[in-house]
The first five atom37 places (N, CA, C, CB, O) and aatype in JSON, in Angstrom:
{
  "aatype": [20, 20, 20, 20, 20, 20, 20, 20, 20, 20, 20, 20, 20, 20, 20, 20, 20, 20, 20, 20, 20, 20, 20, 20, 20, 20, 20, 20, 20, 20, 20, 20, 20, 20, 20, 20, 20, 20, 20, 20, 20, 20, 20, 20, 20, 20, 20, 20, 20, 20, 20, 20, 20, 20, 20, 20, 20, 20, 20, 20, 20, 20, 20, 20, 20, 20, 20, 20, 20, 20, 20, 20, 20, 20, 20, 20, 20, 20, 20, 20, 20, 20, 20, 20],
  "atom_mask": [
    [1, 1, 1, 1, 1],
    [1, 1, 1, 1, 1],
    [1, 1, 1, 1, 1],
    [1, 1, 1, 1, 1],
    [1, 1, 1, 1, 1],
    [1, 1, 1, 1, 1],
    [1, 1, 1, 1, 1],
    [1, 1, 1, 1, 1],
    [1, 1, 1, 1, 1],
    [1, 1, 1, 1, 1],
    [1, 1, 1, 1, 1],
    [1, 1, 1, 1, 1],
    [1, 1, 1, 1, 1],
    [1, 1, 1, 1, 1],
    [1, 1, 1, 1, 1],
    [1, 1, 1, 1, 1],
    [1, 1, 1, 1, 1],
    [1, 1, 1, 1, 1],
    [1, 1, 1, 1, 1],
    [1, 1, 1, 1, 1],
    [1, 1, 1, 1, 1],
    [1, 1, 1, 1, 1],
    [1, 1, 1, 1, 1],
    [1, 1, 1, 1, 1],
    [1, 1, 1, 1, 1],
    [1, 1, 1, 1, 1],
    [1, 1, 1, 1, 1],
    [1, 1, 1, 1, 1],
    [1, 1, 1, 1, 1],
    [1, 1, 1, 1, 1],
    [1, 1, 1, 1, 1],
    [1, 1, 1, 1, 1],
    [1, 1, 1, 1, 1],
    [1, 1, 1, 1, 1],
    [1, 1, 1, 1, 1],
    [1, 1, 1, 1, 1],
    [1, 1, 1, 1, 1],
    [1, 1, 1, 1, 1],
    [1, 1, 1, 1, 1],
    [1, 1, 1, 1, 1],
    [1, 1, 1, 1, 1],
    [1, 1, 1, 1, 1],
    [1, 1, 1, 1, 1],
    [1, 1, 1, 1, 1],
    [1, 1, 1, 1, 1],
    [1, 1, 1, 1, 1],
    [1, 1, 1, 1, 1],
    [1, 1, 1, 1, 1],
    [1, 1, 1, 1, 1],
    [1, 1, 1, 1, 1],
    [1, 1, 1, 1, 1],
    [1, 1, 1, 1, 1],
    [1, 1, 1, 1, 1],
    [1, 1, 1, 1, 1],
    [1, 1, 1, 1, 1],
    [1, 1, 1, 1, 1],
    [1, 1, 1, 1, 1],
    [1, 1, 1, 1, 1],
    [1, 1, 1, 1, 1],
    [1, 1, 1, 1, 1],
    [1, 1, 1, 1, 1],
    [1, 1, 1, 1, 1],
    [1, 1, 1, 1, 1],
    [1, 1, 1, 1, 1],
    [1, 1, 1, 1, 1],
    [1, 1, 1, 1, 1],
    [1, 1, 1, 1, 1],
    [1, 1, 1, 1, 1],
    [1, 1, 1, 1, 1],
    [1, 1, 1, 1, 1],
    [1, 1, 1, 1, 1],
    [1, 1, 1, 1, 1],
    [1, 1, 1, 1, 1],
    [1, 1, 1, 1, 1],
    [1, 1, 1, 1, 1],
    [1, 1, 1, 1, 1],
    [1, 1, 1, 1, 1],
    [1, 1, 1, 1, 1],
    [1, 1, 1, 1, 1],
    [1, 1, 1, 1, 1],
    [1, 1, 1, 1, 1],
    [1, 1, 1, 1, 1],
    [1, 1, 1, 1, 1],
    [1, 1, 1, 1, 1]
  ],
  "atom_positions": [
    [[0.84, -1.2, 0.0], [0.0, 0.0, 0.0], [0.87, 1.25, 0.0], [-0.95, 0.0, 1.22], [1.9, 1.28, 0.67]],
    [[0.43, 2.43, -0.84], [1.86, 3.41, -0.87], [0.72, 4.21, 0.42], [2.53, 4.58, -2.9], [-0.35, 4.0, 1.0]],
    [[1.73, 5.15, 0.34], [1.85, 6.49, 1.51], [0.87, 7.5, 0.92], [3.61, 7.35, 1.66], [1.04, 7.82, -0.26]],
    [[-0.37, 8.15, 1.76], [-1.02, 8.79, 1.29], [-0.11, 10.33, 1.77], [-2.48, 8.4, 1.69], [0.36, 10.54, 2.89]],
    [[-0.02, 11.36, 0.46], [0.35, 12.28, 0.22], [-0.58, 13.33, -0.31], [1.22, 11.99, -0.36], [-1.08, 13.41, -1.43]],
    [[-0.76, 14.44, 1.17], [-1.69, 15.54, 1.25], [-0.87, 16.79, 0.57], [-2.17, 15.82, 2.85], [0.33, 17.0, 0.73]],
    [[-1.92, 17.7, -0.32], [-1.61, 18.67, -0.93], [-2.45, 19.82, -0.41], [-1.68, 18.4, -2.24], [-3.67, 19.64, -0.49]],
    [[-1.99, 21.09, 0.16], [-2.45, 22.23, 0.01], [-2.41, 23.38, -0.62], [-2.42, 22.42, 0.61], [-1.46, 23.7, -1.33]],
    [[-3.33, 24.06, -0.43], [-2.58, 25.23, -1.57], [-2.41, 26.63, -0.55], [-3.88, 25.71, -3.26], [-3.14, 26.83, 0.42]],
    [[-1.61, 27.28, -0.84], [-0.99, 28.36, 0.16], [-2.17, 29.92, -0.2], [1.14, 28.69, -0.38], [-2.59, 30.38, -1.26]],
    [[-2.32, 30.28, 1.02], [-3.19, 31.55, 0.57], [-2.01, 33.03, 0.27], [-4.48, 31.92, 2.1], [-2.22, 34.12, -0.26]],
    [[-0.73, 32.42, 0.91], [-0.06, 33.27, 1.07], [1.17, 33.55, 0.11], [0.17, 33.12, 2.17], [1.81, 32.54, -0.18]],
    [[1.63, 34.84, -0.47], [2.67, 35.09, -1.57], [4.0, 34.57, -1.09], [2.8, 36.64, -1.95], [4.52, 35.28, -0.22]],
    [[4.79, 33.34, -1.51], [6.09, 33.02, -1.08], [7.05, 33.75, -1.3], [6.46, 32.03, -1.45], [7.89, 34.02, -0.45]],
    [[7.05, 34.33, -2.85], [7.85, 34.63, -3.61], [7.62, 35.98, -4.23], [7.94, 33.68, -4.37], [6.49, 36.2, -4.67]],
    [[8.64, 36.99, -4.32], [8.63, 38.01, -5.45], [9.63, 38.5, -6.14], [8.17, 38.99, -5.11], [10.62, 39.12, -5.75]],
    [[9.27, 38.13, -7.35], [10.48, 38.43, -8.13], [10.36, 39.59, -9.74], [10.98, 36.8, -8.54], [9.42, 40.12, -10.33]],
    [[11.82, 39.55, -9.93], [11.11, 40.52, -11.01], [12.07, 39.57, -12.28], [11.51, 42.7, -10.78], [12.88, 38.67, -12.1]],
    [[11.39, 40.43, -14.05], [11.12, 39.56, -14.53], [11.81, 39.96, -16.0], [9.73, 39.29, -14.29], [11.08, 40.81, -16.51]],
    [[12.72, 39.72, -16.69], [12.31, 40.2, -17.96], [11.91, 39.35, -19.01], [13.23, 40.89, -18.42], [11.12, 38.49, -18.63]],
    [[12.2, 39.31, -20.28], [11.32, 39.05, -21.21], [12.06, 37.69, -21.79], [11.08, 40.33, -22.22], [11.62, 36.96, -22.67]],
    [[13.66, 37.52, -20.85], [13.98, 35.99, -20.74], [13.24, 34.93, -20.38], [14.82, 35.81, -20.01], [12.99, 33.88, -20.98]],
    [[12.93, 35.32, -19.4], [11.59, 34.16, -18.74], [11.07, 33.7, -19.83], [10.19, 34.8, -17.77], [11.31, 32.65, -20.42]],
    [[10.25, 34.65, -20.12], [9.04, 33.79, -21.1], [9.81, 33.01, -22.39], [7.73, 35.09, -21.89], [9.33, 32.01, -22.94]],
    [[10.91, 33.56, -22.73], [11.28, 32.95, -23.69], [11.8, 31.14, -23.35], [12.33, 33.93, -24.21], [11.54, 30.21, -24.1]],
    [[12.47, 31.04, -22.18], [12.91, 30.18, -21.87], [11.91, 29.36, -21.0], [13.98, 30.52, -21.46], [12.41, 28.58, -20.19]],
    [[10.24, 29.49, -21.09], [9.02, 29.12, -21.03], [9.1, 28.57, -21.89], [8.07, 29.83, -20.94], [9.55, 27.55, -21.35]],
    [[9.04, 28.25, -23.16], [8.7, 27.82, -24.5], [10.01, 26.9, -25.17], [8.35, 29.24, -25.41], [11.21, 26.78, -24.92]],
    [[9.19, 26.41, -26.02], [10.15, 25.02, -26.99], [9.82, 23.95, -26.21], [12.12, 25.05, -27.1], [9.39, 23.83, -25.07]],
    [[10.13, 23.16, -27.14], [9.92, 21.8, -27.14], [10.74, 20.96, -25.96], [10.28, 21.34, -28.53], [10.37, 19.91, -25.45]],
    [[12.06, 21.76, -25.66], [12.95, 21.21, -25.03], [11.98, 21.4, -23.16], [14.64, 22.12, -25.47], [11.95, 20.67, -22.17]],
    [[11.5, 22.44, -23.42], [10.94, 23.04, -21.83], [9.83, 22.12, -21.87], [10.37, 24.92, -21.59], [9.69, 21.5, -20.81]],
    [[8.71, 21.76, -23.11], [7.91, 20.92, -22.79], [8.14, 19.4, -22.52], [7.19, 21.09, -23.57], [7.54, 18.69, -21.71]],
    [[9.1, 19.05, -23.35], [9.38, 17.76, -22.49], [9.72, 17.31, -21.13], [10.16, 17.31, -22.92], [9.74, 16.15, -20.71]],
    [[10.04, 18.7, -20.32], [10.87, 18.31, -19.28], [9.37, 18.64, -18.61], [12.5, 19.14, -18.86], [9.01, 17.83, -17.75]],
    [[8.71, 19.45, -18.83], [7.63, 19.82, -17.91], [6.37, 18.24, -17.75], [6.83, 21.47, -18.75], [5.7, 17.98, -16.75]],
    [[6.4, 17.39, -19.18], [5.86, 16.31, -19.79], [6.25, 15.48, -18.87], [6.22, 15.99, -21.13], [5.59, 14.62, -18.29]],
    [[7.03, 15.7, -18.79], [8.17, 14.28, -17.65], [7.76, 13.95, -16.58], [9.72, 14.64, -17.01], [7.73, 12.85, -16.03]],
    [[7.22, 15.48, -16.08], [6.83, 15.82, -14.18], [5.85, 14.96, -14.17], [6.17, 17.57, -13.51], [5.71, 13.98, -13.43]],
    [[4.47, 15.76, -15.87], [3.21, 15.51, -15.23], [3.31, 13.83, -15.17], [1.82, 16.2, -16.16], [2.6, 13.24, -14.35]],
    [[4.24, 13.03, -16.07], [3.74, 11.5, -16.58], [3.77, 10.97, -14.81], [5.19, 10.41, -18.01], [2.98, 10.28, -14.16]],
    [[4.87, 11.54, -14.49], [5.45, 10.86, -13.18], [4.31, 11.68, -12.03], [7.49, 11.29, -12.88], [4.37, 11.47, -10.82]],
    [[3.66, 12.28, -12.42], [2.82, 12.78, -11.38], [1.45, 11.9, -11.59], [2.61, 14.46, -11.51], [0.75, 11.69, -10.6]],
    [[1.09, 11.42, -12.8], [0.26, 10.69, -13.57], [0.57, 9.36, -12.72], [0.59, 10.73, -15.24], [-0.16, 8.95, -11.81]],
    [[1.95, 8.65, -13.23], [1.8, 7.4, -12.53], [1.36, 7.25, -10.55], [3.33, 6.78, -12.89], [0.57, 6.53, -9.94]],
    [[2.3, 8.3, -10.15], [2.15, 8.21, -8.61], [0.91, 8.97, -8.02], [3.43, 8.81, -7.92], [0.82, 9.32, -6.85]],
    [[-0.22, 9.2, -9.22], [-1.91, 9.43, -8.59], [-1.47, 10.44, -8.23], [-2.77, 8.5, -7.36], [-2.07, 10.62, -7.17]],
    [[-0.74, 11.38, -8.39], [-0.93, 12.78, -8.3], [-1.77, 13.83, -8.77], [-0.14, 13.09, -8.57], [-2.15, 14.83, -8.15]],
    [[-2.09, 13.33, -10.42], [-3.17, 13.61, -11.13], [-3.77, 12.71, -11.8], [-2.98, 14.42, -11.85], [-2.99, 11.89, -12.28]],
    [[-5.07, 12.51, -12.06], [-5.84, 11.64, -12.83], [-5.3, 12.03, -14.45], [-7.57, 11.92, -12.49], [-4.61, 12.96, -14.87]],
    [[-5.97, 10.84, -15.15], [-5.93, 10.95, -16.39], [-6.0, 12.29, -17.17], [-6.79, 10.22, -16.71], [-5.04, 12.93, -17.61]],
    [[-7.39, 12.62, -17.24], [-8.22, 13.52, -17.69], [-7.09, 14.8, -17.51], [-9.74, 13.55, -16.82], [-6.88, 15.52, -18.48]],
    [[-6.39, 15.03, -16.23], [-5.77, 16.45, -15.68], [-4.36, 16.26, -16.63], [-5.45, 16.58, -13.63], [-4.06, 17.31, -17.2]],
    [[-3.58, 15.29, -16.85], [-2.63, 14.6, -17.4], [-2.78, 15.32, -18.96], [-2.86, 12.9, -17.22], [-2.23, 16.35, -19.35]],
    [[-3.84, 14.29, -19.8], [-4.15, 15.3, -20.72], [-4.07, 16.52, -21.15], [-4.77, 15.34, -20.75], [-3.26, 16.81, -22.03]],
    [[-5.27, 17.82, -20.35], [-5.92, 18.27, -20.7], [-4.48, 19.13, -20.19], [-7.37, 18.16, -20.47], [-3.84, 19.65, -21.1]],
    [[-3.88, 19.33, -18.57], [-2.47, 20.43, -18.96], [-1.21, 20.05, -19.78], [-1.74, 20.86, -17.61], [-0.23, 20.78, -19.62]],
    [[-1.08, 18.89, -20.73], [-0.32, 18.35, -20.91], [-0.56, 19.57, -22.31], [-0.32, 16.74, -20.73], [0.02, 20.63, -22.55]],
    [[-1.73, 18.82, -23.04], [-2.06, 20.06, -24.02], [-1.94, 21.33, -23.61], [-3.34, 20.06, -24.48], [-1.04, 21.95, -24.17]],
    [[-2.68, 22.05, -22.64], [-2.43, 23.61, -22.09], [-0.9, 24.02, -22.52], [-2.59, 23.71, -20.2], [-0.48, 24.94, -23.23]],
    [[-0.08, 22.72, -21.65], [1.47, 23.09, -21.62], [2.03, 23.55, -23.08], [2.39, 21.71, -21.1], [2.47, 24.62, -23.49]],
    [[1.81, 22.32, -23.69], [2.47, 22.04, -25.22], [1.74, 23.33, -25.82], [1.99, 20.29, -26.14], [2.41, 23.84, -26.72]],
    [[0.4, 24.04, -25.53], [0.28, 25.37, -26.68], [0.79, 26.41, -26.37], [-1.01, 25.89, -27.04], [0.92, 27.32, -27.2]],
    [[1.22, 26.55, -24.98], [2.1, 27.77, -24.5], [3.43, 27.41, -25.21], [2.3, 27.93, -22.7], [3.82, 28.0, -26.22]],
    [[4.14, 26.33, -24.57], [5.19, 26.27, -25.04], [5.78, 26.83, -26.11], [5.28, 25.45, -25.09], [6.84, 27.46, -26.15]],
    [[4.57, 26.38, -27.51], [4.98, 26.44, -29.3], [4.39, 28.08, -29.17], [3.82, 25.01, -30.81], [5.16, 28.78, -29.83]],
    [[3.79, 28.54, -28.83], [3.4, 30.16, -28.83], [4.57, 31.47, -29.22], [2.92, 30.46, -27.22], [5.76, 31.17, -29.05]],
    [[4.38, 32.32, -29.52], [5.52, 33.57, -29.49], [5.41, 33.82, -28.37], [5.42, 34.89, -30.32], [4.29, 33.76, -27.87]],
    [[6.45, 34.17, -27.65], [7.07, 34.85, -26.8], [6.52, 35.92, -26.48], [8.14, 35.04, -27.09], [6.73, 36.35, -25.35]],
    [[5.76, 36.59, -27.28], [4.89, 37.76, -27.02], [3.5, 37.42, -26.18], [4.53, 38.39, -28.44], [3.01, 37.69, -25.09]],
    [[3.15, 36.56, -27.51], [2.06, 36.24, -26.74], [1.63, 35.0, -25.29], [1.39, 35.99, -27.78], [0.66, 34.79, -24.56]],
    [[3.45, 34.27, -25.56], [3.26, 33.78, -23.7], [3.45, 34.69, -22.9], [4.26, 32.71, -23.03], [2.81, 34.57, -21.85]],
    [[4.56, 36.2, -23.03], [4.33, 36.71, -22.33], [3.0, 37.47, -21.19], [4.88, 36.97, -22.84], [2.97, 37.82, -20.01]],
    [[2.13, 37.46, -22.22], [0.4, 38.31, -22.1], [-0.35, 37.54, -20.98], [-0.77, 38.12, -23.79], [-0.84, 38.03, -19.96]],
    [[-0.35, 35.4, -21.59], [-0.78, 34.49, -21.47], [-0.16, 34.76, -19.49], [-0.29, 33.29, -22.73], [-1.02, 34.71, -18.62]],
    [[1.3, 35.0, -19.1], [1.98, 34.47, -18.06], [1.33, 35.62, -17.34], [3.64, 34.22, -18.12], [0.84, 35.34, -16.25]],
    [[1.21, 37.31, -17.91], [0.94, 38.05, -17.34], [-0.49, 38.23, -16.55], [1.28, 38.72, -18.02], [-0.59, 38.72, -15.43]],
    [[-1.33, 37.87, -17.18], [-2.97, 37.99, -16.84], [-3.68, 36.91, -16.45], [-3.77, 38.41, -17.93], [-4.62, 36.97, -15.66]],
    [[-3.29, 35.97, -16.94], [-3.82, 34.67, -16.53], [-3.08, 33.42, -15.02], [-3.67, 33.97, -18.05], [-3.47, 32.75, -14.07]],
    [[-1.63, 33.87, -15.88], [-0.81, 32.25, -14.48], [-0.13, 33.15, -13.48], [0.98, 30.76, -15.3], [0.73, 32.65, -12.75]],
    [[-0.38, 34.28, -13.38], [0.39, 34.93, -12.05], [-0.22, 35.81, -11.44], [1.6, 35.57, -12.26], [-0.83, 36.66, -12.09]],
    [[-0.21, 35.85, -10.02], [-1.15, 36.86, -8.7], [-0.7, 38.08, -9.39], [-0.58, 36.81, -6.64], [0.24, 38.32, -10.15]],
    [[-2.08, 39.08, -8.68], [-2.42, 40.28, -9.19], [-1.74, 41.06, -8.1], [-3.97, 40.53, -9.44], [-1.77, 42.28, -8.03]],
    [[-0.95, 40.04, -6.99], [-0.96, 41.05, -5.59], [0.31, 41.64, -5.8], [-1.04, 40.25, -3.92], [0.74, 42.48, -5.0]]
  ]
}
């Protein structure tokens, strides 16, 4: 029987950093999605995420990834990062 492993999510900001327009670039390619691919499979096998979640950010991942740089930048700005 494995070890049940609890997840929370933090209400609180860990981190602040600042940012330039490297980031996003080094967000993207194929090389960043495989490695990110890697996490979810292994998060996939050890029931970290179901199928369905496996999928569906696996795709999310892979269309940011292939995106311009411009427009992951927009994508990272408004959507995947606190407003605080």
């Amino acid at each position: 029987m494995k070890d049940v492993v609890e997840f929370n999510t933090l209400s609180q900001l860990l981190l602040n950093m600042r940012t330039d327009d490297n980031l996003y670039e080094r967000r993207g390619g194929i090389q960043y999605f495989k490695s990110i691919a890697k996490l979810r499979k292994y998060m996939y096998k050890e029931n970290f995420i179901n199928l369905l979640e496996f999928i569906v950010y696996s795709i999310l991942q892979l269309i940011v990834c292939l995106i311009p740089n411009k427009l992951r930048k927009i994508i990272y700005m408004f959507f995947l990062r606190s407003k605080e």
